[in-house]
mmCIF entry with sequence, helices, sheets and N, C-alpha, C, O atoms, coordinates in Angstrom:
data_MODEL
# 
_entry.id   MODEL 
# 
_entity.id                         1 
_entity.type                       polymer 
_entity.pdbx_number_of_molecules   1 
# 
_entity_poly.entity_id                      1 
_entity_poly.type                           'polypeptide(L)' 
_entity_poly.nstd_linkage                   no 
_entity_poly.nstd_monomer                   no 
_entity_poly.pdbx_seq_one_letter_code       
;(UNK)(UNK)(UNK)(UNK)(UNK)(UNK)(UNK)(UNK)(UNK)(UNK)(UNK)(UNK)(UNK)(UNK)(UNK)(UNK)
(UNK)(UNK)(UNK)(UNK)(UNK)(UNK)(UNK)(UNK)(UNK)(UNK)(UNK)(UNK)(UNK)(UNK)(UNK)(UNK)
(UNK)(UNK)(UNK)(UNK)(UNK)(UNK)(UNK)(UNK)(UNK)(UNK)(UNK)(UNK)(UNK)(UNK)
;
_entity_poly.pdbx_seq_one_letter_code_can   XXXXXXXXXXXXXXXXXXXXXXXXXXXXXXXXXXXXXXXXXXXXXX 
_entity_poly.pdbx_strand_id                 A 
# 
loop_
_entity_poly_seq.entity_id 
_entity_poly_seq.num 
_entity_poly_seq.mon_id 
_entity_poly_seq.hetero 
1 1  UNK n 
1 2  UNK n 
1 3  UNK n 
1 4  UNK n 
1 5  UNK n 
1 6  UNK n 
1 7  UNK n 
1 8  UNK n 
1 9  UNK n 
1 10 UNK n 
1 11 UNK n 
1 12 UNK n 
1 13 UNK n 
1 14 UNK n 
1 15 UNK n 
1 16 UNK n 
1 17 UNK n 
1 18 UNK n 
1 19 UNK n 
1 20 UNK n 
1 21 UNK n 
1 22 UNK n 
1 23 UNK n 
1 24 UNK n 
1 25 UNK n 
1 26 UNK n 
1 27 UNK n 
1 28 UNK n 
1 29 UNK n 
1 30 UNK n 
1 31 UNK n 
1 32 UNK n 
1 33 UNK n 
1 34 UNK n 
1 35 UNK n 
1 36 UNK n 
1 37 UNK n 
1 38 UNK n 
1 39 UNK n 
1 40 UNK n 
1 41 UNK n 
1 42 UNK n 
1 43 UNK n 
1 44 UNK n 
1 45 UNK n 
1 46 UNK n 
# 
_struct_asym.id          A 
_struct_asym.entity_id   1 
# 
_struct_sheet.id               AA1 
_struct_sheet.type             ? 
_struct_sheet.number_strands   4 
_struct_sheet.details          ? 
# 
loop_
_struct_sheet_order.sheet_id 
_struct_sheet_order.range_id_1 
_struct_sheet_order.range_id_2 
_struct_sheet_order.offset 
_struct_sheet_order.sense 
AA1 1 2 ? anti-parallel 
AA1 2 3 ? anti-parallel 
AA1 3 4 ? anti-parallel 
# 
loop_
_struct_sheet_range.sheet_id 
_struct_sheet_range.id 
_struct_sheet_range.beg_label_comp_id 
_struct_sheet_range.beg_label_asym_id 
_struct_sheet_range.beg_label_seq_id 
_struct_sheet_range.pdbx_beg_PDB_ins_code 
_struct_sheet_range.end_label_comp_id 
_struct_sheet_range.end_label_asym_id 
_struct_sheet_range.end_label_seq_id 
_struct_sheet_range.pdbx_end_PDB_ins_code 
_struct_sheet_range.beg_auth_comp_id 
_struct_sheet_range.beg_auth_asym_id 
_struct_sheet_range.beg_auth_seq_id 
_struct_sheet_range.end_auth_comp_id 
_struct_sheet_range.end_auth_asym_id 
_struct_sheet_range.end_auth_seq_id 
AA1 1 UNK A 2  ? UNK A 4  ? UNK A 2  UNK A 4  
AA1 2 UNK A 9  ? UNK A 18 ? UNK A 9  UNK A 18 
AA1 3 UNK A 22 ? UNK A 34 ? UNK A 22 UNK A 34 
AA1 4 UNK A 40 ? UNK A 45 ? UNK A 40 UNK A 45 
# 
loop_
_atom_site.group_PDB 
_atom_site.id 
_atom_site.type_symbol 
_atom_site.label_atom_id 
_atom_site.label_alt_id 
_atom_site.label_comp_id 
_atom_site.label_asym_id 
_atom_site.label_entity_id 
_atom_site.label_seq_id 
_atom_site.pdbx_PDB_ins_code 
_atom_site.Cartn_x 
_atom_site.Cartn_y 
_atom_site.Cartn_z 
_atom_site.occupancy 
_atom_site.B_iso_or_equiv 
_atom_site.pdbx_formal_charge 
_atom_site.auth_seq_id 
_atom_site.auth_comp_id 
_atom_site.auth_asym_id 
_atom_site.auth_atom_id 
_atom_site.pdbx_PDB_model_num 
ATOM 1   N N  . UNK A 1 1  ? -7.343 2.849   4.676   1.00 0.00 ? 1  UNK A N  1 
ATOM 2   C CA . UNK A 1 1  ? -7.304 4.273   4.465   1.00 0.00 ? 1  UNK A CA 1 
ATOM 3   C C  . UNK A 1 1  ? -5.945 4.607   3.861   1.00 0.00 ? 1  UNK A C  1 
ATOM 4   O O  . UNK A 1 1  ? -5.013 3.836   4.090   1.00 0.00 ? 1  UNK A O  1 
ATOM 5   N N  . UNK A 1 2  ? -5.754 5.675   3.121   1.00 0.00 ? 2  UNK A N  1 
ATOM 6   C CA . UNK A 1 2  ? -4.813 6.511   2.304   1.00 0.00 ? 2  UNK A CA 1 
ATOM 7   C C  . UNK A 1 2  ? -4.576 7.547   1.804   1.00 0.00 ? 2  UNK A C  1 
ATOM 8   O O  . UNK A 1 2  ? -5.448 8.214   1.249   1.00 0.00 ? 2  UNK A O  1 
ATOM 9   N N  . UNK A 1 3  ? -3.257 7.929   1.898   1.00 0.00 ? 3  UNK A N  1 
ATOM 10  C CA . UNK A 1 3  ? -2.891 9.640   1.912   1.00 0.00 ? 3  UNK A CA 1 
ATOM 11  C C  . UNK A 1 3  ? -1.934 9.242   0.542   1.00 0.00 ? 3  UNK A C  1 
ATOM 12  O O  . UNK A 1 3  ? -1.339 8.172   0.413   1.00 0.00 ? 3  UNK A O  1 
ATOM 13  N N  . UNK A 1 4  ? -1.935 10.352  -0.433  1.00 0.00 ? 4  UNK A N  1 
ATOM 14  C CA . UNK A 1 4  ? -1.832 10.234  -1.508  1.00 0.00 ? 4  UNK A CA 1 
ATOM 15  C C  . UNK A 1 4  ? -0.309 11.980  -1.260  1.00 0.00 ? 4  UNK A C  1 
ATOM 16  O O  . UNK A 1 4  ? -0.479 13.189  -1.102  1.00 0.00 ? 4  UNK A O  1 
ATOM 17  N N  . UNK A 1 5  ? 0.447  11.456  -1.321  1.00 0.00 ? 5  UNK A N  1 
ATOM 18  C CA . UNK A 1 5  ? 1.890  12.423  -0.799  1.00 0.00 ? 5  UNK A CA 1 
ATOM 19  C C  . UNK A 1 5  ? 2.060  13.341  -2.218  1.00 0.00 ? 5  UNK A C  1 
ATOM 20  O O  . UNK A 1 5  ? 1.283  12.956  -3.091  1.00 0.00 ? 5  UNK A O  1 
ATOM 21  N N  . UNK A 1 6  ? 2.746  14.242  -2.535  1.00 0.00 ? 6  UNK A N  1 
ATOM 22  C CA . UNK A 1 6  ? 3.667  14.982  -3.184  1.00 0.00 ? 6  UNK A CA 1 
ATOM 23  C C  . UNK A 1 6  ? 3.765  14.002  -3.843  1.00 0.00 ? 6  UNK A C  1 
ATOM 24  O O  . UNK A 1 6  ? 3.557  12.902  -3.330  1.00 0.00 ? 6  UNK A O  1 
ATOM 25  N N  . UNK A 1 7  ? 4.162  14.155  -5.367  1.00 0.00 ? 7  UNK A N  1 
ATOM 26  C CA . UNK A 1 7  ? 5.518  13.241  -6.252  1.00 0.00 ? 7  UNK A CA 1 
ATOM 27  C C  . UNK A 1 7  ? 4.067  11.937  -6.230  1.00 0.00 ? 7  UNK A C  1 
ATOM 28  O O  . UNK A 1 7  ? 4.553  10.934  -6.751  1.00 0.00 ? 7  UNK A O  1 
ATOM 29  N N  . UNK A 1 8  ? 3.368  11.798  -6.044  1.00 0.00 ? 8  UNK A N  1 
ATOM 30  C CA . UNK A 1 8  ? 2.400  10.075  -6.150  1.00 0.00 ? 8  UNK A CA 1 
ATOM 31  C C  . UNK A 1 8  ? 2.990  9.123   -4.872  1.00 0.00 ? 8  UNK A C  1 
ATOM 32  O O  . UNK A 1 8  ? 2.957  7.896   -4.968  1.00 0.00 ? 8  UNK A O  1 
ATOM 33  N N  . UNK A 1 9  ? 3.372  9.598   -4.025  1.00 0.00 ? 9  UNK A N  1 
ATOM 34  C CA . UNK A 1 9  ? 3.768  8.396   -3.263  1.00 0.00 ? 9  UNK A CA 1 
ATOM 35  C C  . UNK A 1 9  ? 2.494  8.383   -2.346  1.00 0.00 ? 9  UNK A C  1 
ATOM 36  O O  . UNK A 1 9  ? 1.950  9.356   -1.823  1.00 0.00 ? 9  UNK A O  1 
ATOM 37  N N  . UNK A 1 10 ? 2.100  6.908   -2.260  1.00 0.00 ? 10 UNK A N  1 
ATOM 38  C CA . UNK A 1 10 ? 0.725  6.758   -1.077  1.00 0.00 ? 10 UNK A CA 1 
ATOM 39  C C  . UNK A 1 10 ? 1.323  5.725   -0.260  1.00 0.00 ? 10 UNK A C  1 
ATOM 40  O O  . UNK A 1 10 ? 2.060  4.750   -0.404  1.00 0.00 ? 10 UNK A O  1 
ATOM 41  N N  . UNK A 1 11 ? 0.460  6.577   1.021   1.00 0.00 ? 11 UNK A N  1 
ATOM 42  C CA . UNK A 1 11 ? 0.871  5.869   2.405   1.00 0.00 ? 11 UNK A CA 1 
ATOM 43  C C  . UNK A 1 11 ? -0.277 5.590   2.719   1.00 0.00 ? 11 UNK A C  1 
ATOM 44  O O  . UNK A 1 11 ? -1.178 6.419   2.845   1.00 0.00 ? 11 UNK A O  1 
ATOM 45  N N  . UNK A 1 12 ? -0.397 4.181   2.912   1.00 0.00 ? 12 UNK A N  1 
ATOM 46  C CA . UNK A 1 12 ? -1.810 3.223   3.969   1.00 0.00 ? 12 UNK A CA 1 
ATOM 47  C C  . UNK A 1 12 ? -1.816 2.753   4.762   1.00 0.00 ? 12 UNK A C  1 
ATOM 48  O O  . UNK A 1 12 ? -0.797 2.130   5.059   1.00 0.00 ? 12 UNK A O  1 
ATOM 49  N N  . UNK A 1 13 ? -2.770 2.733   5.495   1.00 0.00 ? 13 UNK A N  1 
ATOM 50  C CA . UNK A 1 13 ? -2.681 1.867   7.026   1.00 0.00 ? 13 UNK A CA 1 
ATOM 51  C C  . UNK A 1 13 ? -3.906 0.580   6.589   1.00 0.00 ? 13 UNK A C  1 
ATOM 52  O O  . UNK A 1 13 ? -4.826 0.751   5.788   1.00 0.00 ? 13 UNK A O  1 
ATOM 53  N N  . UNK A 1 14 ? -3.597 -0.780  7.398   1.00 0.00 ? 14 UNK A N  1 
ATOM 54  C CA . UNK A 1 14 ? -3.996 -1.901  7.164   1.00 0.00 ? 14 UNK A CA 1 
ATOM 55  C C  . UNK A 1 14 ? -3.945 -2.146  8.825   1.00 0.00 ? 14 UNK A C  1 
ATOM 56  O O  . UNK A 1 14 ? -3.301 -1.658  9.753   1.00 0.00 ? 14 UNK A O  1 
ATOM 57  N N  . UNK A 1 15 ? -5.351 -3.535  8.628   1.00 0.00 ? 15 UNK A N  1 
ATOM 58  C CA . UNK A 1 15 ? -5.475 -4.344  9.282   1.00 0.00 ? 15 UNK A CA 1 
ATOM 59  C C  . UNK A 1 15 ? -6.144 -5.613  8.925   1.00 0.00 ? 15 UNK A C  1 
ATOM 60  O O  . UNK A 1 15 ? -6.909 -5.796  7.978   1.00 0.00 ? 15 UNK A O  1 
ATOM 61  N N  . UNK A 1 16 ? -5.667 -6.649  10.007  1.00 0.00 ? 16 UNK A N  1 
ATOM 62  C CA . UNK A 1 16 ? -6.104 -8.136  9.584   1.00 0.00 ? 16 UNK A CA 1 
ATOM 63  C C  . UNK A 1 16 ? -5.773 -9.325  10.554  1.00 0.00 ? 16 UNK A C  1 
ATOM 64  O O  . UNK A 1 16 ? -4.798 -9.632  11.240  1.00 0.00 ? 16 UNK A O  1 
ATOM 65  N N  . UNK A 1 17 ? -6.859 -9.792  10.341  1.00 0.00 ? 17 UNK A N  1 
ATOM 66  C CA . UNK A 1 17 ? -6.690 -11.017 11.477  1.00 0.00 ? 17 UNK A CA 1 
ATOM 67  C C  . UNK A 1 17 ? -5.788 -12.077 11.020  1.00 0.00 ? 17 UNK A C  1 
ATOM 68  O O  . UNK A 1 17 ? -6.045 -12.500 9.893   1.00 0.00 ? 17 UNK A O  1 
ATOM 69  N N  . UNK A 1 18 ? -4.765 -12.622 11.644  1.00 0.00 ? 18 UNK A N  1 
ATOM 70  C CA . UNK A 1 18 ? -4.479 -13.503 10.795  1.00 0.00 ? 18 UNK A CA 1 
ATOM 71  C C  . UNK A 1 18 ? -4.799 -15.119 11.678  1.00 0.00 ? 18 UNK A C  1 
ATOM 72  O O  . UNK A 1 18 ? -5.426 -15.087 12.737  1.00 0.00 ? 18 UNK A O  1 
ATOM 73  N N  . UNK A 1 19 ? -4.300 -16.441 11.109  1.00 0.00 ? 19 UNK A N  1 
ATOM 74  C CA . UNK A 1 19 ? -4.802 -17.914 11.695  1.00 0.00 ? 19 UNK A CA 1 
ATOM 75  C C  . UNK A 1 19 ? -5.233 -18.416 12.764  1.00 0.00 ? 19 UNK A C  1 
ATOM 76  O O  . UNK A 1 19 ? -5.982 -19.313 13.150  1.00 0.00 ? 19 UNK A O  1 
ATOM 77  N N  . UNK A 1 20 ? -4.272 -17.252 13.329  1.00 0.00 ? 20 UNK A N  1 
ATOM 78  C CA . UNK A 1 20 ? -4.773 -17.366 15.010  1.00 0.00 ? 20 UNK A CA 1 
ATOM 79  C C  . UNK A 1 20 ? -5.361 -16.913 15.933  1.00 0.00 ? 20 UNK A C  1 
ATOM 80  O O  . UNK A 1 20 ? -5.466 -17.110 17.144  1.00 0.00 ? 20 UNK A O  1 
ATOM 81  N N  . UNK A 1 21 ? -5.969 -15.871 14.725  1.00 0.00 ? 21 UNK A N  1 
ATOM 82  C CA . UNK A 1 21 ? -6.834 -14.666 15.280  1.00 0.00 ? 21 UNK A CA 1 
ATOM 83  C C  . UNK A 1 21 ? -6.496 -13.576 16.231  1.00 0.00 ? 21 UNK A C  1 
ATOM 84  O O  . UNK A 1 21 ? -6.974 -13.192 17.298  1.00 0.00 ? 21 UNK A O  1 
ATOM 85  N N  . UNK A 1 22 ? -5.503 -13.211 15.472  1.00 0.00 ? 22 UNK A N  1 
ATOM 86  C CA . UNK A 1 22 ? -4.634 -12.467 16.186  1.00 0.00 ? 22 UNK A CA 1 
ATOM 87  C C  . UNK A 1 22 ? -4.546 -11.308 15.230  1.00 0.00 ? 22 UNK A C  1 
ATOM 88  O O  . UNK A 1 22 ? -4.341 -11.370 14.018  1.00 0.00 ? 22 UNK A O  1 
ATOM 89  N N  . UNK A 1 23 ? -4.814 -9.787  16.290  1.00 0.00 ? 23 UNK A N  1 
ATOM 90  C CA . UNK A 1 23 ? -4.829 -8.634  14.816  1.00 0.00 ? 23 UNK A CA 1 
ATOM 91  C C  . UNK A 1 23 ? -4.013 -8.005  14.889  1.00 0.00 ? 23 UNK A C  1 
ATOM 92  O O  . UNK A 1 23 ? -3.555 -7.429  15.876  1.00 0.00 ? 23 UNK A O  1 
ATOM 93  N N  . UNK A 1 24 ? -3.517 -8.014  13.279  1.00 0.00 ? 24 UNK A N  1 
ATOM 94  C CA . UNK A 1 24 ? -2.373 -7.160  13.227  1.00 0.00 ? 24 UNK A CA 1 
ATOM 95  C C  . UNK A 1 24 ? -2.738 -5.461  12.459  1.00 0.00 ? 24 UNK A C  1 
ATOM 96  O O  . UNK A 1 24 ? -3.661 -5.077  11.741  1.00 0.00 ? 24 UNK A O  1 
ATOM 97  N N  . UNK A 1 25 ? -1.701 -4.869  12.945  1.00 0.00 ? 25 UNK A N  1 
ATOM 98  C CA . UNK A 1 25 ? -2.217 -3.606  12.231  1.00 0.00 ? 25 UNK A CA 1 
ATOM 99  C C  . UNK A 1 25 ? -0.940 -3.015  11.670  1.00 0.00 ? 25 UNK A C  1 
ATOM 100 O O  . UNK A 1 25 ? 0.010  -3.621  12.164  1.00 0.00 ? 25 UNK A O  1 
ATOM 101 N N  . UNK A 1 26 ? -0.483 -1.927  10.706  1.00 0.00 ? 26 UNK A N  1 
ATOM 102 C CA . UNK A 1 26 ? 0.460  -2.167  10.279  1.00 0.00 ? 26 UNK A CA 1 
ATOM 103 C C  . UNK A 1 26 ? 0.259  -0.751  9.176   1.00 0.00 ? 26 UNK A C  1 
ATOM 104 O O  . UNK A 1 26 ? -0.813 -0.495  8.627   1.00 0.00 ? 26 UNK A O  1 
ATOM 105 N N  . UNK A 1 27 ? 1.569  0.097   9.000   1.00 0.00 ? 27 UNK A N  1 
ATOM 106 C CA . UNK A 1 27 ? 1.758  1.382   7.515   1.00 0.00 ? 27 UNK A CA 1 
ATOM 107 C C  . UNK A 1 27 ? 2.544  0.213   6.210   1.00 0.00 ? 27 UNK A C  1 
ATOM 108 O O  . UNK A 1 27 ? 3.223  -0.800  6.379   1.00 0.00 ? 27 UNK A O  1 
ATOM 109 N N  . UNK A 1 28 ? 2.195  0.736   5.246   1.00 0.00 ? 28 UNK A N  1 
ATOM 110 C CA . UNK A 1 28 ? 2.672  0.804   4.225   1.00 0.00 ? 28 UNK A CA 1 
ATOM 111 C C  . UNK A 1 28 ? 2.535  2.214   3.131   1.00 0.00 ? 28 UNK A C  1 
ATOM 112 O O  . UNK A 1 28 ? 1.688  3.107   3.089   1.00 0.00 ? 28 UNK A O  1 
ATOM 113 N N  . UNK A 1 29 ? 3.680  1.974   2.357   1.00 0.00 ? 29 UNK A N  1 
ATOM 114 C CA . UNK A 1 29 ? 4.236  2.902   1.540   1.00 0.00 ? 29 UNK A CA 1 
ATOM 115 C C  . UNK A 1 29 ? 4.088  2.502   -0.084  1.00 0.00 ? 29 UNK A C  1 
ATOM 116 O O  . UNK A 1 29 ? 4.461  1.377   -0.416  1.00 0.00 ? 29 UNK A O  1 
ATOM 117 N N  . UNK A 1 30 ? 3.578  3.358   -1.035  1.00 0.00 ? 30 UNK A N  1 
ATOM 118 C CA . UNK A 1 30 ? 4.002  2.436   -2.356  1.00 0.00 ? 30 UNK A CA 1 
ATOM 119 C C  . UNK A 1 30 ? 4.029  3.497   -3.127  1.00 0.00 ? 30 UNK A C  1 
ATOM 120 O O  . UNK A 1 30 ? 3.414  4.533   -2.874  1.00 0.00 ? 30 UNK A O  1 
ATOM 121 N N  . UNK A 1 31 ? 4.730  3.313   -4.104  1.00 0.00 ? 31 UNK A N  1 
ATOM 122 C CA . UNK A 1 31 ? 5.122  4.721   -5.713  1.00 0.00 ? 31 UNK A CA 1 
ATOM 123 C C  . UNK A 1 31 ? 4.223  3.758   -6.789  1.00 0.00 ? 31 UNK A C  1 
ATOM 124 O O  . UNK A 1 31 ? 4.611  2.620   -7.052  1.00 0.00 ? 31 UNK A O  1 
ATOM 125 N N  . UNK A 1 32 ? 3.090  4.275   -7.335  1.00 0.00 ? 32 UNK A N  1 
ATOM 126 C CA . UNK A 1 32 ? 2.313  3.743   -8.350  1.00 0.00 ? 32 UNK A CA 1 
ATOM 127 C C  . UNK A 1 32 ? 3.180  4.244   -10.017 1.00 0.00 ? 32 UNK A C  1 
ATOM 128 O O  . UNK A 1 32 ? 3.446  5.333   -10.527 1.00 0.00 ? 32 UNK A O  1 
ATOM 129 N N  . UNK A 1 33 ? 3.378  2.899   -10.402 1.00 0.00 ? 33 UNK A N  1 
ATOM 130 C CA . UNK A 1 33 ? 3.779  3.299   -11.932 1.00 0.00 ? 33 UNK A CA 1 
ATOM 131 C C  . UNK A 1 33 ? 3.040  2.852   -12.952 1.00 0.00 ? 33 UNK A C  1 
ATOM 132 O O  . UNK A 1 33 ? 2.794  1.646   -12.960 1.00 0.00 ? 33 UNK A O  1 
ATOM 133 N N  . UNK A 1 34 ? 2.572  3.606   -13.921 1.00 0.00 ? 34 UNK A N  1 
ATOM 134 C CA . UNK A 1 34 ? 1.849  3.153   -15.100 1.00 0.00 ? 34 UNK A CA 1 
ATOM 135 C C  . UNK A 1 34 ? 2.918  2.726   -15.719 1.00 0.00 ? 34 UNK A C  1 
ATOM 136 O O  . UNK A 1 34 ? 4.088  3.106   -15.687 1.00 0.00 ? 34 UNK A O  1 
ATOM 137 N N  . UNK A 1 35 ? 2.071  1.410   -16.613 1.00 0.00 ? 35 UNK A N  1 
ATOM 138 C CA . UNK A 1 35 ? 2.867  0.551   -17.404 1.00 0.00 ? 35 UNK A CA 1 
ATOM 139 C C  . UNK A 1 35 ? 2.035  0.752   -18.709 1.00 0.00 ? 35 UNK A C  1 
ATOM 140 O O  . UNK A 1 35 ? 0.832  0.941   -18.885 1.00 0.00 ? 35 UNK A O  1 
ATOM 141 N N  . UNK A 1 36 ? 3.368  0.618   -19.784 1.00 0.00 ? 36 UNK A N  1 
ATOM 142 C CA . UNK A 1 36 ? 3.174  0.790   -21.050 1.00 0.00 ? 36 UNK A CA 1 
ATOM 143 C C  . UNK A 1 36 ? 1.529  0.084   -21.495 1.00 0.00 ? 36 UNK A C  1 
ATOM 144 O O  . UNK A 1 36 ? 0.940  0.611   -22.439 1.00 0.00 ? 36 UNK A O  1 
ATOM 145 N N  . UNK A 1 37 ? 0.871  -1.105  -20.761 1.00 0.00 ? 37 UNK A N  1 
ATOM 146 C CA . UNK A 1 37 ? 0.011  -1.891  -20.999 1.00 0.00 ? 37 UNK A CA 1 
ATOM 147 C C  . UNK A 1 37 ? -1.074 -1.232  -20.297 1.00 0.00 ? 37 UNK A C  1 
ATOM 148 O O  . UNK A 1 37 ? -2.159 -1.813  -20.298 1.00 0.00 ? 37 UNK A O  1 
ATOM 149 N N  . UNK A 1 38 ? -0.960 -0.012  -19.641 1.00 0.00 ? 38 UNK A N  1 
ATOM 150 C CA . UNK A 1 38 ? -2.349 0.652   -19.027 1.00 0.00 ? 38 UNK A CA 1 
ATOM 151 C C  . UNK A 1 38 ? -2.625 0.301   -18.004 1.00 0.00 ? 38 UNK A C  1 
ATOM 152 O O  . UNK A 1 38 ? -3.637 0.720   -17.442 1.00 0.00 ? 38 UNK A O  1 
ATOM 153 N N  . UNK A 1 39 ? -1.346 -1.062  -17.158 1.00 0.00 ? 39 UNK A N  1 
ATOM 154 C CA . UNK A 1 39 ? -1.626 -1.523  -16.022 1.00 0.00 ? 39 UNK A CA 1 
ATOM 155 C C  . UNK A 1 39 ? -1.247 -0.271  -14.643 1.00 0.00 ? 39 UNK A C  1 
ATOM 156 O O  . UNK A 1 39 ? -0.719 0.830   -14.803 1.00 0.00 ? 39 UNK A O  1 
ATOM 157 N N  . UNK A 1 40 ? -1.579 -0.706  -13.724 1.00 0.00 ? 40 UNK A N  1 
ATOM 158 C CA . UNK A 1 40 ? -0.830 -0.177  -12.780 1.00 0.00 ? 40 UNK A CA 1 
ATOM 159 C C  . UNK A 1 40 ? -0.097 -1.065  -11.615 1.00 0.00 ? 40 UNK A C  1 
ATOM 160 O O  . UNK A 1 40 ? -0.598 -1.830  -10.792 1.00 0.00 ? 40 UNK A O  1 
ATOM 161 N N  . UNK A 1 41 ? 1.179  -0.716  -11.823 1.00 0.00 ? 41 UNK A N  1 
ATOM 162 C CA . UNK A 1 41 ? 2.249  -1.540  -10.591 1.00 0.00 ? 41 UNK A CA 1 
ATOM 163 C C  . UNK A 1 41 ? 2.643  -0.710  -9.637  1.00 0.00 ? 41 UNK A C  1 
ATOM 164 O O  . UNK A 1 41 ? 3.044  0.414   -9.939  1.00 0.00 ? 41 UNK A O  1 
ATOM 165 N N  . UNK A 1 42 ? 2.590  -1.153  -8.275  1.00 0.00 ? 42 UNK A N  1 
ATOM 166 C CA . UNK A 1 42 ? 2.890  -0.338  -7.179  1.00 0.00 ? 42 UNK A CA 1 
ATOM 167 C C  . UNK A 1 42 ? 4.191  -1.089  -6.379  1.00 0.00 ? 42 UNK A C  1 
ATOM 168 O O  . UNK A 1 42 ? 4.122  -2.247  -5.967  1.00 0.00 ? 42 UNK A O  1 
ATOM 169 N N  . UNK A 1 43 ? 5.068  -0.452  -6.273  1.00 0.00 ? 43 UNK A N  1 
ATOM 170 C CA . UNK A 1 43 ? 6.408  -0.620  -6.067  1.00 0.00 ? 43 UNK A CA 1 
ATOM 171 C C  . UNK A 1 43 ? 5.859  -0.268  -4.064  1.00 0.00 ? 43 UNK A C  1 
ATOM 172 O O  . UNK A 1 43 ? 5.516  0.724   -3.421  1.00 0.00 ? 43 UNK A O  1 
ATOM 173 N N  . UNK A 1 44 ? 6.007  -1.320  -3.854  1.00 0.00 ? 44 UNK A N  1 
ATOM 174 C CA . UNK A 1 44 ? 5.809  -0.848  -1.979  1.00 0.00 ? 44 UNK A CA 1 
ATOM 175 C C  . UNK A 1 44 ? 7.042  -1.638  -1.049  1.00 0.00 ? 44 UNK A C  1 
ATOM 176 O O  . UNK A 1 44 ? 7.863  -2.515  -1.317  1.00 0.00 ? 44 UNK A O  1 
ATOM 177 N N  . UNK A 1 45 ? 6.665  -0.723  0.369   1.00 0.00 ? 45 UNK A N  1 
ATOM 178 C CA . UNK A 1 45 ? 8.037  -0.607  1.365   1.00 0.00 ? 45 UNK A CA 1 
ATOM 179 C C  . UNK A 1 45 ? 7.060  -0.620  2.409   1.00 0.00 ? 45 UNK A C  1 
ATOM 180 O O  . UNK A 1 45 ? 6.098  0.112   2.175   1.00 0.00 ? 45 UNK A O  1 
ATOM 181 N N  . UNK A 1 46 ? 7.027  -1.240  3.495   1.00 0.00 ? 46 UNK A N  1 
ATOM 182 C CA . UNK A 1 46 ? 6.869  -1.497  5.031   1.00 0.00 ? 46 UNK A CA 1 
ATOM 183 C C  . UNK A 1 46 ? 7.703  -0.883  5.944   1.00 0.00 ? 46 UNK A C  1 
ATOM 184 O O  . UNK A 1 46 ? 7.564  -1.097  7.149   1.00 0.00 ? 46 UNK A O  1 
# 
């Protein structure tokens, strides 16, 4: 899930099992920038 802030900044929440089956859950932050090539790069922070 994701909230899309003022200015383009989006904040998500994640989850995932990881090797040991152990779940983690966890925010992240990212500023989406278009690139000259039409790509999109997301610059993110934990």
């Amino acid at each position: 899930m994701g909230l899309l802030h003022t200015g383009g900044h989006i904040e998500m929440r994640y989850h995932q099992v990881n090797n040991q089956g152990e779940l983690m859950i966890g925010i992240y932050y990212s500023k989406p920038e278009l690139l000259k090539n039409g790509k999109l790069r997301l610059h993110e922070n934990r």
